[in-house]
C-alpha positions in Angstrom: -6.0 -69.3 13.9 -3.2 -68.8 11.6 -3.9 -69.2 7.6 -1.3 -70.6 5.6 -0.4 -69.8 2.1 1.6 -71.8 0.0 3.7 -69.3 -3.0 4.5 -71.6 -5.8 7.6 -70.1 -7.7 5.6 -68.5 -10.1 4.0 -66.4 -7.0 7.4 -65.9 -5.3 8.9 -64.9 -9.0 5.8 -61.8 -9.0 6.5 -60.9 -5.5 10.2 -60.2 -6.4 9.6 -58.3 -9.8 7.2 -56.3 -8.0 9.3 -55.8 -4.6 12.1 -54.7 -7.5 9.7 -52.5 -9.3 8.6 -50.9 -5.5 12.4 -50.2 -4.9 12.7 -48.8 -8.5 9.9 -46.3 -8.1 10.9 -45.1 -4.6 14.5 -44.0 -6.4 13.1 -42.2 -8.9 10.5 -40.5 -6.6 13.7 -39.7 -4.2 15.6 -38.4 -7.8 12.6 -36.0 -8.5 12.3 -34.3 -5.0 15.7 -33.2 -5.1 15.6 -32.2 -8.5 11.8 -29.9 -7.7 14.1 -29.0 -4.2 17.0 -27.7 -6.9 14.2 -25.7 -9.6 12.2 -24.5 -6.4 16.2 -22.9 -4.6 16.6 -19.5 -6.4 19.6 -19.0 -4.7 20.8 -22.5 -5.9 19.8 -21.9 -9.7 21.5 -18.4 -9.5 24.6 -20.1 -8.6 24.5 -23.1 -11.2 23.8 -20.1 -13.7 26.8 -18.3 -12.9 28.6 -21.3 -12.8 27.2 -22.3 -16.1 28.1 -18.5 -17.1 32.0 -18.5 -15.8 32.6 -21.7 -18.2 31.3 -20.4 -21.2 33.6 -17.4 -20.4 36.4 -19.5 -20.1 36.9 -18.1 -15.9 37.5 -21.7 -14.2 40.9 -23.8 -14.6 40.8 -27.4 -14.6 41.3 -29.1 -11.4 44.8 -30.3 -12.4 46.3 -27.6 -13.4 45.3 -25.5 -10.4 46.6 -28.0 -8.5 49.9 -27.7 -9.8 49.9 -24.1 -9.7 48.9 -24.3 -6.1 52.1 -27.1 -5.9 49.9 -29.5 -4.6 51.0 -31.8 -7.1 
């Protein structure tokens, strides 16, 4: 047989901050796979460093003006 419990709102107030905090954590677990994915991609970190490396150097255009360039605009 069946047992009933009865939540007062107290109880259903704790299950929701912790169902919150659950939803929370699984996020940020999500966030720091990809990010350890990213670090652990030497090919990927190569890139972002070039990237990183062509700014500093002043070799990208901003998107606008490439655009009009390209007449897209």
């Amino acid at each position: 047989m069946a047992k009933t419990a009865y939540l007062d709102e107290e109880d259903r107030k704790l299950l929701l901050e912790t169902k919150q905090k659950l939803d929370e954590a699984t996020k940020l677990m999500g966030k720091r796979m990809e990010t350890i994915e990213v670090l652990s991609d030497s090919e990927m970190m190569k890139a972002i460093q070039q990237g990183q490396d062509d700014i500093k150097a002043g070799r990208v255009k901003e998107l606008r003006k490439l655009l009009k360039e390209e007449r897209f605009c």
